[in-house]
C-alpha positions, 0 to 999 in steps of 0.5 A: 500500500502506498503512502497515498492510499493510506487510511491515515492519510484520509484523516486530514482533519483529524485534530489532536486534542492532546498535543504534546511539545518539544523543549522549544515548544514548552519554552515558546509557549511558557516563555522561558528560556531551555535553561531555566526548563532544564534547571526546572528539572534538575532541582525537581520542579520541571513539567513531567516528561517522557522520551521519544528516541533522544527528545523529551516530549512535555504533553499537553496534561503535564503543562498545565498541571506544571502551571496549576503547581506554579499557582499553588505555589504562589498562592502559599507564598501569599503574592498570588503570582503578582511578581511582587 
């Protein structure tokens, strides 16, 4: 079968209600550098993540429960992410 006749091919419209992102991705849509992500992870703070070959891969679930900790951590530091 071929590329062109293939049953995924057929699925043009298909949305992917799940998206997961790149490194870049992440920092692009969080706007934050790579090395402020990757300082995130070594001191036990960063999104979940999980491999695919040599790329880390954060999905869309791991975001925004990674933004609901950031909140509640700003919330118990009583600034209520007022950047105060």
């Amino acid at each position: 079968m071929s590329y062109e006749h293939s049953p995924a091919r057929d699925r043009k419209d298909a949305a992917v209600n799940d998206p997961s992102y790149t490194v870049d991705e992440f920092c692009a849509a969080e706007r934050m550098s790579r090395s402020m992500l990757y300082k995130a992870w070594t001191e036990g703070w960063g999104p979940d993540f999980y491999w695919v070959g040599v790329t880390r891969r954060i999905t869309h679930r791991a975001r925004h429960e990674w933004q609901r900790q950031r909140e509640a951590e700003a919330a118990a530091e009583g600034n209520g992410g007022a950047g105060t």
